[in-house]
PDB file with one MODEL, atoms N, CA, C and O in Angstrom:
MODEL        1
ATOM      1  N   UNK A   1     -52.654  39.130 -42.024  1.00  0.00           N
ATOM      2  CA  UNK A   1     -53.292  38.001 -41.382  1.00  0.00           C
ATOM      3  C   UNK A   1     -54.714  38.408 -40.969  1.00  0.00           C
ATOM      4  O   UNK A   1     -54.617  39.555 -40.533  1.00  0.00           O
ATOM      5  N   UNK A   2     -56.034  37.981 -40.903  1.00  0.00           N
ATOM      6  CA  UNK A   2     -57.095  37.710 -40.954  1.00  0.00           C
ATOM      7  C   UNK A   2     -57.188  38.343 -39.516  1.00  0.00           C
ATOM      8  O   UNK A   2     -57.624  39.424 -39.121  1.00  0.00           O
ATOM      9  N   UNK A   3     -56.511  37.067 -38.767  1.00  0.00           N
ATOM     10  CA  UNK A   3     -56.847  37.511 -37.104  1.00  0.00           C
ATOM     11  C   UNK A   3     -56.888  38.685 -36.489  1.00  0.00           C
ATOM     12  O   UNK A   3     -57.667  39.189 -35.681  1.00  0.00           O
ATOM     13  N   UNK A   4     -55.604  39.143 -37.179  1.00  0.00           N
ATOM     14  CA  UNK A   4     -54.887  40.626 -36.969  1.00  0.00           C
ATOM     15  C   UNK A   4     -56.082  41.786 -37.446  1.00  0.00           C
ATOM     16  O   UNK A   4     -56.193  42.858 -36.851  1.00  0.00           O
ATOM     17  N   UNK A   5     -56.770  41.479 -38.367  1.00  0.00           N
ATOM     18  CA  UNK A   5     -57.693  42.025 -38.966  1.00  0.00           C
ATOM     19  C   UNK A   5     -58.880  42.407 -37.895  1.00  0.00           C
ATOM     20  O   UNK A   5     -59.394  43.506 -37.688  1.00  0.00           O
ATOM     21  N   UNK A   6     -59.104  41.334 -37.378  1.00  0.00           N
ATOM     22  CA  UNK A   6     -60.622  41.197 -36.572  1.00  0.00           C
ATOM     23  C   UNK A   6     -60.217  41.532 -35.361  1.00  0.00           C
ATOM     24  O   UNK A   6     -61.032  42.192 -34.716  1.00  0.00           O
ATOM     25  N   UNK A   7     -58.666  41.148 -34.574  1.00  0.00           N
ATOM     26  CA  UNK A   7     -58.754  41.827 -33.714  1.00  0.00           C
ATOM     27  C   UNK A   7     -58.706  43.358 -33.173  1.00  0.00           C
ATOM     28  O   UNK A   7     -59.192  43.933 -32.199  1.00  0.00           O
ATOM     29  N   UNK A   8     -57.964  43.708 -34.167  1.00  0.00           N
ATOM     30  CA  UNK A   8     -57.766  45.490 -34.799  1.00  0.00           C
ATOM     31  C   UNK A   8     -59.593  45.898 -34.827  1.00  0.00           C
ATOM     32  O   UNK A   8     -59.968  46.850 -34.142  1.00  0.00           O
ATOM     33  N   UNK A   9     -60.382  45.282 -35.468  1.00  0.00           N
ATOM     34  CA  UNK A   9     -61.836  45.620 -35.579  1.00  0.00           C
ATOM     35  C   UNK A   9     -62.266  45.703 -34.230  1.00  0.00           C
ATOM     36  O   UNK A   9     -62.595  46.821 -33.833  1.00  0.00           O
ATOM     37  N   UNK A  10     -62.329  44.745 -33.446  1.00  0.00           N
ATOM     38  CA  UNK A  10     -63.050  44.624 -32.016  1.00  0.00           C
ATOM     39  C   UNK A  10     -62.539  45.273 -31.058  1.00  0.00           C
ATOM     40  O   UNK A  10     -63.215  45.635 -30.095  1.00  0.00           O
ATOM     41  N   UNK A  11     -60.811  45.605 -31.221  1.00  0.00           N
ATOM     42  CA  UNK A  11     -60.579  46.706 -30.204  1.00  0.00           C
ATOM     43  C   UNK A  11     -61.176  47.954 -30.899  1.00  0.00           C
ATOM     44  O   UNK A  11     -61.609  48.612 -29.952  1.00  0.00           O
ATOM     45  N   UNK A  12     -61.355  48.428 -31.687  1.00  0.00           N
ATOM     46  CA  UNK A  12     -61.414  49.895 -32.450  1.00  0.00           C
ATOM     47  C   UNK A  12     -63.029  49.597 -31.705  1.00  0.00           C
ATOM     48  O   UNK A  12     -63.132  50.230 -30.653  1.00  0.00           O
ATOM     49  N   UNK A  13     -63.983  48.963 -31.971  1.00  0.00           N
ATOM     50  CA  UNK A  13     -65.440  48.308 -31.710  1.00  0.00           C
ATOM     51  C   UNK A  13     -65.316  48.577 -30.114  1.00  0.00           C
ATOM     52  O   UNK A  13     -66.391  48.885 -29.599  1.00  0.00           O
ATOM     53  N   UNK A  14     -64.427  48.531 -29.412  1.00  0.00           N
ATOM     54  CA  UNK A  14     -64.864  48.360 -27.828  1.00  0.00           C
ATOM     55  C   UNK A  14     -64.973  47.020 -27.512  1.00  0.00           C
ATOM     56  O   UNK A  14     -65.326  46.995 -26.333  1.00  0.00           O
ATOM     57  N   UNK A  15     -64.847  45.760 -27.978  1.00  0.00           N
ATOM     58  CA  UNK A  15     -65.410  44.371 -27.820  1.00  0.00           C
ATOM     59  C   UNK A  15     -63.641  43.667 -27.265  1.00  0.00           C
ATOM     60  O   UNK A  15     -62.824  42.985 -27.884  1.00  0.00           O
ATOM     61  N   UNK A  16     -63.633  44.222 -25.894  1.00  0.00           N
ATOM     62  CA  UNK A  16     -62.125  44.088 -26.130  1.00  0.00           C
ATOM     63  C   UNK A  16     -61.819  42.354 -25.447  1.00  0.00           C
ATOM     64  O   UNK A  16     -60.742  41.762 -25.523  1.00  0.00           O
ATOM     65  N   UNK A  17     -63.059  41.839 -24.819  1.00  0.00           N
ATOM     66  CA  UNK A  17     -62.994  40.225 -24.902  1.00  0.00           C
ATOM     67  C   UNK A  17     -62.384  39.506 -26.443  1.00  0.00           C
ATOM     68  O   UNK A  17     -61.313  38.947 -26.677  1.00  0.00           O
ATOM     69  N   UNK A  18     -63.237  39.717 -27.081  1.00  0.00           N
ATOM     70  CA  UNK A  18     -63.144  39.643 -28.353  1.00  0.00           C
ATOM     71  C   UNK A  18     -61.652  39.930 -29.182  1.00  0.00           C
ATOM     72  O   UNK A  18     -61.074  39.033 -29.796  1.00  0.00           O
ATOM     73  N   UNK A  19     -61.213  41.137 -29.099  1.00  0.00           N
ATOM     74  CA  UNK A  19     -59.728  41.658 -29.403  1.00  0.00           C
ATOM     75  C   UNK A  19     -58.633  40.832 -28.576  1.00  0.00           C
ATOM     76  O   UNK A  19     -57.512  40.631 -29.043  1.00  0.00           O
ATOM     77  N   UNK A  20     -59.019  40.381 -27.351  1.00  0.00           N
ATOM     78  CA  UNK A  20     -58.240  39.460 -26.836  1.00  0.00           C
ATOM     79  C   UNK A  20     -58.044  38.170 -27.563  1.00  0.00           C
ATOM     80  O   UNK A  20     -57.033  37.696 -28.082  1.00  0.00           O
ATOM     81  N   UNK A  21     -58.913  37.853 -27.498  1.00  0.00           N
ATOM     82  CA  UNK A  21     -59.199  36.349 -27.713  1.00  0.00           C
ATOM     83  C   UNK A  21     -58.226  36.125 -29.086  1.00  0.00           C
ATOM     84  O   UNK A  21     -57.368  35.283 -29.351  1.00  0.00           O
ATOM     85  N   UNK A  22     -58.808  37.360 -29.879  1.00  0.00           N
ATOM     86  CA  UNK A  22     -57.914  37.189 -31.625  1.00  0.00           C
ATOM     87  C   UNK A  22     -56.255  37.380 -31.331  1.00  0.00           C
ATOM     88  O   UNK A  22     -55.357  36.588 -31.615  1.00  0.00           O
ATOM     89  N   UNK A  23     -56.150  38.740 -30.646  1.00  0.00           N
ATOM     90  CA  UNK A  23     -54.965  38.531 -30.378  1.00  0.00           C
ATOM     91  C   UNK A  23     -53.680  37.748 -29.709  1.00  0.00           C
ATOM     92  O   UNK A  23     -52.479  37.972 -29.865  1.00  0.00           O
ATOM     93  N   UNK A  24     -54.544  36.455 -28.674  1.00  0.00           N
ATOM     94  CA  UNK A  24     -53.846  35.577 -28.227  1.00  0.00           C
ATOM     95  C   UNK A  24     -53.224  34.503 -29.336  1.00  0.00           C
ATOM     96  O   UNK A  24     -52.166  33.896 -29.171  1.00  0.00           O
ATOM     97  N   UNK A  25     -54.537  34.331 -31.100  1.00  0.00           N
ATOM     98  CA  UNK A  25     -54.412  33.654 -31.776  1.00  0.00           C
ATOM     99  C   UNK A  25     -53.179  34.173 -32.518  1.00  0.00           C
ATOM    100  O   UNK A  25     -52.254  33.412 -32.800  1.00  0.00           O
ATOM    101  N   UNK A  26     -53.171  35.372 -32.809  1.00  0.00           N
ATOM    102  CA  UNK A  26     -52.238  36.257 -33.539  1.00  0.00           C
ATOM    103  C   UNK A  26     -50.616  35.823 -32.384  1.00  0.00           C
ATOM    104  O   UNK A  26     -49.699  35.184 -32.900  1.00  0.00           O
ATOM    105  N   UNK A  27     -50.552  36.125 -31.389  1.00  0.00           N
ATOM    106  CA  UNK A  27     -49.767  35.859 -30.464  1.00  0.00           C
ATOM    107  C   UNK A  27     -48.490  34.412 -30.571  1.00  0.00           C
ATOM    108  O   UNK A  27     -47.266  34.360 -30.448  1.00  0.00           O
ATOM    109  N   UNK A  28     -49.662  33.311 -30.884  1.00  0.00           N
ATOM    110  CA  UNK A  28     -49.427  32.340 -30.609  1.00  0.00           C
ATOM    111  C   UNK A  28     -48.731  31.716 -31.989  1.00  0.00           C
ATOM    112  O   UNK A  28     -47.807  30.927 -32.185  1.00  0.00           O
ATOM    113  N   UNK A  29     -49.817  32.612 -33.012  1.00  0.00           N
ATOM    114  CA  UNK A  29     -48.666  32.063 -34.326  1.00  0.00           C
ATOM    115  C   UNK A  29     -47.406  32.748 -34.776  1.00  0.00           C
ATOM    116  O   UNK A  29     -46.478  32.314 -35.459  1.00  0.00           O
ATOM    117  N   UNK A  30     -47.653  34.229 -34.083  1.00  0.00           N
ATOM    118  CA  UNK A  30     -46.254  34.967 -34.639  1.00  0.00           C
ATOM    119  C   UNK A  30     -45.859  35.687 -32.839  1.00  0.00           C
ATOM    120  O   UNK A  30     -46.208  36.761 -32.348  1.00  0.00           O
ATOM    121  N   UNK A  31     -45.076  34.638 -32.290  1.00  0.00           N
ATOM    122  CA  UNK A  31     -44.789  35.270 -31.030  1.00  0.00           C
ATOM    123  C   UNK A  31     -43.840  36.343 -30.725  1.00  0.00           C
ATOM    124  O   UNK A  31     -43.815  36.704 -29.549  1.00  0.00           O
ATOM    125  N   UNK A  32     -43.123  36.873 -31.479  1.00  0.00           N
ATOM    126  CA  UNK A  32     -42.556  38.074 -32.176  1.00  0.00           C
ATOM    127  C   UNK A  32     -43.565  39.279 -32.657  1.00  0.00           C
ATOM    128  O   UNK A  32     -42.902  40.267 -32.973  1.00  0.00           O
ATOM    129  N   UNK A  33     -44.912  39.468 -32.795  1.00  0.00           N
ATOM    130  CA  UNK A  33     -45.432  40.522 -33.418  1.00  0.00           C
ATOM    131  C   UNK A  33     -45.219  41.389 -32.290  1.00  0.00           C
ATOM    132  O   UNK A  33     -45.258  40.933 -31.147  1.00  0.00           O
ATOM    133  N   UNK A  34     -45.061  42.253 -32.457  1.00  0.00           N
ATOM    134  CA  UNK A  34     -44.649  43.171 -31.064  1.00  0.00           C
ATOM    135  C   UNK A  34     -46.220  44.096 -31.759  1.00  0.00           C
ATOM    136  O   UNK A  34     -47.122  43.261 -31.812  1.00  0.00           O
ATOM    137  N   UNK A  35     -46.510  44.898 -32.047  1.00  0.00           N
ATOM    138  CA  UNK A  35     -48.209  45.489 -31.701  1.00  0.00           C
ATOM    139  C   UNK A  35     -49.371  44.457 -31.479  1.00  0.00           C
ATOM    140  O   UNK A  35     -50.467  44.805 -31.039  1.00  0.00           O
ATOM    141  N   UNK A  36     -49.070  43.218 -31.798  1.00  0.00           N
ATOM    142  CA  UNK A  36     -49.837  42.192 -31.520  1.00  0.00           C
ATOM    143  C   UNK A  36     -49.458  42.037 -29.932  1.00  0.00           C
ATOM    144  O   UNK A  36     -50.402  41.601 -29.272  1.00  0.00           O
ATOM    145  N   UNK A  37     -48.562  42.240 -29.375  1.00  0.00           N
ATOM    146  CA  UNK A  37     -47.936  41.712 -27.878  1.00  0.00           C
ATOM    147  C   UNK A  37     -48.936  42.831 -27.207  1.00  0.00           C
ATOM    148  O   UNK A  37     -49.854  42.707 -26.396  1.00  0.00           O
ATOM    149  N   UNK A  38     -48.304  44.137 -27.971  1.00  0.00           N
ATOM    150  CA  UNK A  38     -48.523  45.171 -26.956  1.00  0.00           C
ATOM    151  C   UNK A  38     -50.046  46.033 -27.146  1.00  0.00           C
ATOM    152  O   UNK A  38     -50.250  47.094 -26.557  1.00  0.00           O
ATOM    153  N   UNK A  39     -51.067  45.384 -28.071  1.00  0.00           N
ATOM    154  CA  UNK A  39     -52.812  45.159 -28.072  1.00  0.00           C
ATOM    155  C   UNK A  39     -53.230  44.807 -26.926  1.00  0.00           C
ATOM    156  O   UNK A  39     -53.768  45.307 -25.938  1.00  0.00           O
ATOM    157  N   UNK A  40     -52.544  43.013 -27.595  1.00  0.00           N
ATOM    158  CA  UNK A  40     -53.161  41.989 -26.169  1.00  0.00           C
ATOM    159  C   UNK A  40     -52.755  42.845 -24.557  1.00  0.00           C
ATOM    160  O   UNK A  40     -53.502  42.596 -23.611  1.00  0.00           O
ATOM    161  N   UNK A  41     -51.766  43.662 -24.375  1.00  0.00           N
ATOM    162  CA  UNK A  41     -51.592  43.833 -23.239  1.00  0.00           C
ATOM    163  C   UNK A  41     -52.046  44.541 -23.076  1.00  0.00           C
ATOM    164  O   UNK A  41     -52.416  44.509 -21.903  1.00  0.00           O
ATOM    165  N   UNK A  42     -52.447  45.613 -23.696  1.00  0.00           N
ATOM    166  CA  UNK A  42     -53.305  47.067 -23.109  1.00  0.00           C
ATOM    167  C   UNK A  42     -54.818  46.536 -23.191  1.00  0.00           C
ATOM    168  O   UNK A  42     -55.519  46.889 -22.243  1.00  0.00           O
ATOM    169  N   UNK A  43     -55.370  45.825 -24.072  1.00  0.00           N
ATOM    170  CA  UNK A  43     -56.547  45.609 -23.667  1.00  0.00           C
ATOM    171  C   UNK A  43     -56.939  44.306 -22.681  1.00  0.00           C
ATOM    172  O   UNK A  43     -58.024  44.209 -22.108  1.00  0.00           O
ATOM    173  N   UNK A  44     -56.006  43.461 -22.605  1.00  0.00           N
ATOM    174  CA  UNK A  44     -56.100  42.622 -21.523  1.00  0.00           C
ATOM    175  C   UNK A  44     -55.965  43.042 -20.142  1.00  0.00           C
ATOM    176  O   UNK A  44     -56.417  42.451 -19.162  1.00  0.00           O
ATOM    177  N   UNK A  45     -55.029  44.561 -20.167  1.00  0.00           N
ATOM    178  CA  UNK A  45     -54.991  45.166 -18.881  1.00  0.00           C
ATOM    179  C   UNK A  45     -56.476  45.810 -18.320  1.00  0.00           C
ATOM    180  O   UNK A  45     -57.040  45.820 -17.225  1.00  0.00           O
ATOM    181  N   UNK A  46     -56.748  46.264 -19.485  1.00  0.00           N
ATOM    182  CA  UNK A  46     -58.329  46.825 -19.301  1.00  0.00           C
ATOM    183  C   UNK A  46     -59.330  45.876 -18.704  1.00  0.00           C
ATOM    184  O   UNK A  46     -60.149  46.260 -17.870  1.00  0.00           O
ATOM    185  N   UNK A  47     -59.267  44.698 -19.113  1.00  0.00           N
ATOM    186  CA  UNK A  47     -60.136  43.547 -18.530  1.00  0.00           C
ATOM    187  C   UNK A  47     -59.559  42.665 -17.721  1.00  0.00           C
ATOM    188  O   UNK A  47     -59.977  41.519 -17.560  1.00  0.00           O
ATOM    189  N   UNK A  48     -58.122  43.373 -16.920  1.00  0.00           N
ATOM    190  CA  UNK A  48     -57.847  42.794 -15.417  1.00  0.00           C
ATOM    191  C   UNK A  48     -57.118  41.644 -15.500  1.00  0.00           C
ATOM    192  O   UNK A  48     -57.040  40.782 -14.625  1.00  0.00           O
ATOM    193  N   UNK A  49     -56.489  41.644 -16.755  1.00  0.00           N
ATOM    194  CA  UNK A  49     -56.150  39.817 -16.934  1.00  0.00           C
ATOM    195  C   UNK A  49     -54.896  40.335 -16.354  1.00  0.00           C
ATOM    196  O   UNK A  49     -54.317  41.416 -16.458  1.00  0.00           O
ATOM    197  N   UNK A  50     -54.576  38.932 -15.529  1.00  0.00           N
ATOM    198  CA  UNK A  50     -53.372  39.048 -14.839  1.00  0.00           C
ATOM    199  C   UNK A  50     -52.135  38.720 -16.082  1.00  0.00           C
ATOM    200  O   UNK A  50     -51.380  39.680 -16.236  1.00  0.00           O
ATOM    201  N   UNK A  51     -51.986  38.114 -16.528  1.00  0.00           N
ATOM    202  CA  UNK A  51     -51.358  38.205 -17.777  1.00  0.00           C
ATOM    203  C   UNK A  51     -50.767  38.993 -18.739  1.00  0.00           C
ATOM    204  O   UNK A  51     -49.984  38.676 -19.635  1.00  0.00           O
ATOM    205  N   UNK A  52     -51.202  39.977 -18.466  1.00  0.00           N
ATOM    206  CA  UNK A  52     -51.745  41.729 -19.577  1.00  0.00           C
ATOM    207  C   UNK A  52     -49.780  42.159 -19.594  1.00  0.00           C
ATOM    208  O   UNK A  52     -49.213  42.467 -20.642  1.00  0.00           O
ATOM    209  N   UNK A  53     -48.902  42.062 -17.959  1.00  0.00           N
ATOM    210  CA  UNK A  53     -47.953  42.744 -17.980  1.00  0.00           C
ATOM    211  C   UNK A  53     -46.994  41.764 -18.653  1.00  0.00           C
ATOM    212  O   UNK A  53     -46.008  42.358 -19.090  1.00  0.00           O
ATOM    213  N   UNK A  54     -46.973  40.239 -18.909  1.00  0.00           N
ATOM    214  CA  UNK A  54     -46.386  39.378 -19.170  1.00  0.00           C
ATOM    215  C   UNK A  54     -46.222  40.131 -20.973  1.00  0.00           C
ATOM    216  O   UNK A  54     -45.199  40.416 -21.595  1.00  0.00           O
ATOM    217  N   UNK A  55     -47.360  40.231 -21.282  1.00  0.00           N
ATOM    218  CA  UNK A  55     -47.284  40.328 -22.710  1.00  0.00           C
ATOM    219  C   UNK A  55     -46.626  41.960 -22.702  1.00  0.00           C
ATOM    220  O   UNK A  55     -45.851  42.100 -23.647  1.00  0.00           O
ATOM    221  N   UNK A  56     -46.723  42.816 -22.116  1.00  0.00           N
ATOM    222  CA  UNK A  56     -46.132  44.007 -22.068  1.00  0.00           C
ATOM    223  C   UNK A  56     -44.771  43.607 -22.339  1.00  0.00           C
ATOM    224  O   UNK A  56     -44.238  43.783 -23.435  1.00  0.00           O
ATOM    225  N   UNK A  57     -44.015  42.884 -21.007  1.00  0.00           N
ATOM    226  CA  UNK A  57     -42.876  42.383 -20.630  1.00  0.00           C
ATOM    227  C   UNK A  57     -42.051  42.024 -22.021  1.00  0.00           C
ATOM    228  O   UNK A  57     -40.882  42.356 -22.216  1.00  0.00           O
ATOM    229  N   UNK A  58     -42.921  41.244 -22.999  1.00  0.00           N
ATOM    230  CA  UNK A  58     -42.484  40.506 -24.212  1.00  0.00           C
ATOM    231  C   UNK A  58     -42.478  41.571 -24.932  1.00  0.00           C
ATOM    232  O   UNK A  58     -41.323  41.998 -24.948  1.00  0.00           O
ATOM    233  N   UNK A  59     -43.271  42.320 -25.628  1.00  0.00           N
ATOM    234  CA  UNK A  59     -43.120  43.459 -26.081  1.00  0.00           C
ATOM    235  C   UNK A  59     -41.974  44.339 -25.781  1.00  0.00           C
ATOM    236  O   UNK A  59     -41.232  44.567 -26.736  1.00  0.00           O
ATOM    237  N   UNK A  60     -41.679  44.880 -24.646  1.00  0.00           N
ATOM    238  CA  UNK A  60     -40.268  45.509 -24.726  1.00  0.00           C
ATOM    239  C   UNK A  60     -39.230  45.000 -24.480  1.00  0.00           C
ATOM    240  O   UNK A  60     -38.157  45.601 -24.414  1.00  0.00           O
ATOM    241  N   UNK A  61     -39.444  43.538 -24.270  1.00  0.00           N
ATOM    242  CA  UNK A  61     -37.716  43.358 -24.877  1.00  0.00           C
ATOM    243  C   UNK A  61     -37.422  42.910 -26.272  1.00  0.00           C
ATOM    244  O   UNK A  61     -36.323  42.486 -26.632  1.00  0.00           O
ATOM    245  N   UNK A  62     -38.787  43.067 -27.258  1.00  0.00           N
ATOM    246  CA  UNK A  62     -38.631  43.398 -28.824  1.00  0.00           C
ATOM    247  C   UNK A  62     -38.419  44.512 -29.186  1.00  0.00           C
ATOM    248  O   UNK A  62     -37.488  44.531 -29.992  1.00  0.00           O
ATOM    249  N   UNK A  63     -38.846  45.498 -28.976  1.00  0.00           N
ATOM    250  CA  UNK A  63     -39.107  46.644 -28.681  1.00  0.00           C
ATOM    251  C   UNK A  63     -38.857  47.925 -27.409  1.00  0.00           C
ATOM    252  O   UNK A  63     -39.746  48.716 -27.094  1.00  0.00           O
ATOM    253  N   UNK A  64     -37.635  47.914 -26.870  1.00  0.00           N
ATOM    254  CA  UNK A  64     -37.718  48.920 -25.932  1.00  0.00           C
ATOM    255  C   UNK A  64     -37.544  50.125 -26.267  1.00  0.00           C
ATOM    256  O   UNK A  64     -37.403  50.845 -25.278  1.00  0.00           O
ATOM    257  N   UNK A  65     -37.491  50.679 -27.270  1.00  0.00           N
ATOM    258  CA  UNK A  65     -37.885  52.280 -27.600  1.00  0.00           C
ATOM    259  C   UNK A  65     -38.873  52.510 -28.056  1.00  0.00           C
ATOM    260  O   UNK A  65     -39.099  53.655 -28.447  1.00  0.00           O
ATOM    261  N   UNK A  66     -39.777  51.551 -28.165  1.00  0.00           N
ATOM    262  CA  UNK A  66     -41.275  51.810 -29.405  1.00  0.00           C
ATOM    263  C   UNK A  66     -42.004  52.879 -28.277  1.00  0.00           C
ATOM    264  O   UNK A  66     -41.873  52.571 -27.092  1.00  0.00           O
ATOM    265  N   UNK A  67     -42.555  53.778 -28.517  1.00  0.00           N
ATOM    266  CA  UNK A  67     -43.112  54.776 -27.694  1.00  0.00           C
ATOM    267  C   UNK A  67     -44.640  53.926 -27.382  1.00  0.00           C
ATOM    268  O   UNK A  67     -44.818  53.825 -26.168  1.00  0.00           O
ATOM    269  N   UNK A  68     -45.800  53.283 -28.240  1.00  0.00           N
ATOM    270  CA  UNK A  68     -46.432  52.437 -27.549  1.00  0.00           C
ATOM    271  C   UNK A  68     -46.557  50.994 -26.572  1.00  0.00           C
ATOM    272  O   UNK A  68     -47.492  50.327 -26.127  1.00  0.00           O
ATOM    273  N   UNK A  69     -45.396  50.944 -26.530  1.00  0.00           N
ATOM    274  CA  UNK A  69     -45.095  49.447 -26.290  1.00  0.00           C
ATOM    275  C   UNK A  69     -44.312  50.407 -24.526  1.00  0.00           C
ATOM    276  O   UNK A  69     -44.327  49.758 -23.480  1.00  0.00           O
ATOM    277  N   UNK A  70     -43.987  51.234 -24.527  1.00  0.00           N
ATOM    278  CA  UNK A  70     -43.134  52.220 -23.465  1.00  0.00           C
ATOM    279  C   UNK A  70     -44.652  52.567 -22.629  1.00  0.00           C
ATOM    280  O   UNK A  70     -44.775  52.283 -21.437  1.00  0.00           O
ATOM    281  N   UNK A  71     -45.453  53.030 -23.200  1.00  0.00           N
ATOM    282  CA  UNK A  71     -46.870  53.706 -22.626  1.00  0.00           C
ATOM    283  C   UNK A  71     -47.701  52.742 -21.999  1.00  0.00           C
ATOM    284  O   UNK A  71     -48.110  52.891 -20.848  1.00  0.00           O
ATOM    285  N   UNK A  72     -48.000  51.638 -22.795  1.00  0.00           N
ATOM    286  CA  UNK A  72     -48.831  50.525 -22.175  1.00  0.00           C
ATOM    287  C   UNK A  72     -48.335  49.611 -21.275  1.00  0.00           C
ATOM    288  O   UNK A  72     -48.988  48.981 -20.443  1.00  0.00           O
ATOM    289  N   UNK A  73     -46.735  49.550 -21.550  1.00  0.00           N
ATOM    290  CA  UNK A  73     -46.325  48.925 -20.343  1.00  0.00           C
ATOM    291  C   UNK A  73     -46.278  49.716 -19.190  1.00  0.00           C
ATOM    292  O   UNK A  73     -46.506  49.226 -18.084  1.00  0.00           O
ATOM    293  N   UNK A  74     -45.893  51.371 -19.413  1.00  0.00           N
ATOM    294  CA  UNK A  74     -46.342  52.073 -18.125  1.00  0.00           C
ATOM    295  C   UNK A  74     -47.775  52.643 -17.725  1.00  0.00           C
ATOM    296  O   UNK A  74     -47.871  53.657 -17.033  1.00  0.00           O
ATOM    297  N   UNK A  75     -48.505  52.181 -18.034  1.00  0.00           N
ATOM    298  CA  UNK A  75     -49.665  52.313 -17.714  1.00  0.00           C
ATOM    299  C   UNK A  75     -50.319  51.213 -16.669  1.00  0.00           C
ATOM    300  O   UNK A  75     -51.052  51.395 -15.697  1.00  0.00           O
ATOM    301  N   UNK A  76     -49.741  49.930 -17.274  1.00  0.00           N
ATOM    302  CA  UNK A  76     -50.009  48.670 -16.974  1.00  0.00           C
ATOM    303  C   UNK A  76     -49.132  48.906 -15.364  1.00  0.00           C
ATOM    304  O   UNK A  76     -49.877  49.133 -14.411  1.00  0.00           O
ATOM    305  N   UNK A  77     -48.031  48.869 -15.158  1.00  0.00           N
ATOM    306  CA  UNK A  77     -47.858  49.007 -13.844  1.00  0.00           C
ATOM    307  C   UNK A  77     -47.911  50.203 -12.913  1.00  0.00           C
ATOM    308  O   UNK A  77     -47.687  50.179 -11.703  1.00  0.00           O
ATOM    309  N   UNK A  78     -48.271  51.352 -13.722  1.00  0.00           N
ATOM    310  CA  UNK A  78     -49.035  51.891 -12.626  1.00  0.00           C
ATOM    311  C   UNK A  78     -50.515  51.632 -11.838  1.00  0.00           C
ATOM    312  O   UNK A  78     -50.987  51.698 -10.703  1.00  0.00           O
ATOM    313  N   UNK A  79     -50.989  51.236 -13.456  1.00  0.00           N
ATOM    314  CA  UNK A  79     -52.705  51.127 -12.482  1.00  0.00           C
ATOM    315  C   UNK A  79     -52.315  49.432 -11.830  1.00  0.00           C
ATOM    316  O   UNK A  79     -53.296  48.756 -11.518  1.00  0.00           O
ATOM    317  N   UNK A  80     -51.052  48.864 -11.663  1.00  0.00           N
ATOM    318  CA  UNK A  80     -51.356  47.950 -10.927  1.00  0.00           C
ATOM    319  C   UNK A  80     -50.207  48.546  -9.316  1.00  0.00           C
ATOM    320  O   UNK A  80     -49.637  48.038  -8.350  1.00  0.00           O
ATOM    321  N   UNK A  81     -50.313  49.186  -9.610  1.00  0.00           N
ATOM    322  CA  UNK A  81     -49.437  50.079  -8.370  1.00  0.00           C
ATOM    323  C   UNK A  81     -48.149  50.099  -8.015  1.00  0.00           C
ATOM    324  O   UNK A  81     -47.631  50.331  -6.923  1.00  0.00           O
ATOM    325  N   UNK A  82     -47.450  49.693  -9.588  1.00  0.00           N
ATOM    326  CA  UNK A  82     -46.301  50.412  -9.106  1.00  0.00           C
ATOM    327  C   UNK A  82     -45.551  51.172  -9.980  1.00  0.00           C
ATOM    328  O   UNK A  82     -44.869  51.039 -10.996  1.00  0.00           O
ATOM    329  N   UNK A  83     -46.117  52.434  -8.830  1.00  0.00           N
ATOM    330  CA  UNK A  83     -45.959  54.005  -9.826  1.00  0.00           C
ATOM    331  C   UNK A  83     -44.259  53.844 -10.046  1.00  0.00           C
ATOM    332  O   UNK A  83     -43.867  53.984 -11.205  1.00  0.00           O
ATOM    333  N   UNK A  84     -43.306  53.577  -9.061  1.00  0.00           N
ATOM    334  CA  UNK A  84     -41.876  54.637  -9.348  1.00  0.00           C
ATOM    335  C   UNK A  84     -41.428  53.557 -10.598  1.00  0.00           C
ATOM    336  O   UNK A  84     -40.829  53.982 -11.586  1.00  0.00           O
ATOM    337  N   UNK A  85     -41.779  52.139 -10.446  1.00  0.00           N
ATOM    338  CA  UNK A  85     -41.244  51.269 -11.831  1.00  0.00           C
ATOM    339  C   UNK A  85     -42.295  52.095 -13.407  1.00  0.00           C
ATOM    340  O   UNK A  85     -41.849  51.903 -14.538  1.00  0.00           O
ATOM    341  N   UNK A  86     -43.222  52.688 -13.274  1.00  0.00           N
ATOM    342  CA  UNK A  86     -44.241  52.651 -14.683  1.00  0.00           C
ATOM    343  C   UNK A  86     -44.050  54.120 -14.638  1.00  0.00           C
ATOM    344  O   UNK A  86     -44.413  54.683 -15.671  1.00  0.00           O
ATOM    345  N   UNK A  87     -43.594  54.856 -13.744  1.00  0.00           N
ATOM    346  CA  UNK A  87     -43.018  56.380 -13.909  1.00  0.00           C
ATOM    347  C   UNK A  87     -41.685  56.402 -14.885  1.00  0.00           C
ATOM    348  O   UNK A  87     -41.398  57.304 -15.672  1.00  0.00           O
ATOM    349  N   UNK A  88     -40.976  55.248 -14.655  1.00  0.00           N
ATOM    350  CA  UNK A  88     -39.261  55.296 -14.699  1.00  0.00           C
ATOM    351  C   UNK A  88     -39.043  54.765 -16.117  1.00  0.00           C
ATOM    352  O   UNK A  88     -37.981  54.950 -16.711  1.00  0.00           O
ATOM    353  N   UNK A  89     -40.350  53.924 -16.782  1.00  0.00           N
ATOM    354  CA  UNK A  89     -40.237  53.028 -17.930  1.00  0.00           C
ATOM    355  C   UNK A  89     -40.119  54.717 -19.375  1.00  0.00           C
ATOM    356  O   UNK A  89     -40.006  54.492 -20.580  1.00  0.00           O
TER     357      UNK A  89
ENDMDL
END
């Protein structure tokens, strides 16, 4: 998919408004892509979107052994402060 394309470009680019934006499109047509879930959430976490853990959230219950989808969701609630849940993931 195209989207998937450009948003993969703009996160690799640093343009992670941009990587959002594609990946919400990517999101919305295949709400199942689990590295599409778990993009939007690590770089949406980066730019504070309150949203960022929702898409984590979706991601591992497609995915709860994927080792990136495990990392970004614990990342995501630690830097939102809560270490013993994003320690324990």
């Amino acid at each position: 998919m195209y989207r998937s394309y450009l948003a993969e470009q703009a996160l690799r680019a640093g343009d992670l408004k941009t990587a959002v934006a594609q990946y919400q499109v990517v999101v919305s047509q295949q709400p199942n892509n689990i590295g599409a879930l778990n993009n939007l959430a690590w770089a949406g976490g980066q730019l504070g979107d309150p949203k960022a853990m929702s898409y984590a959230e979706r991601a591992l219950k497609l995915a709860p052994d994927s080792p990136p989808v495990l990392d970004t969701a614990g990342v995501l609630l630690v830097t939102a402060g809560d270490t013993a849940r994003g320690w324990s993931i």
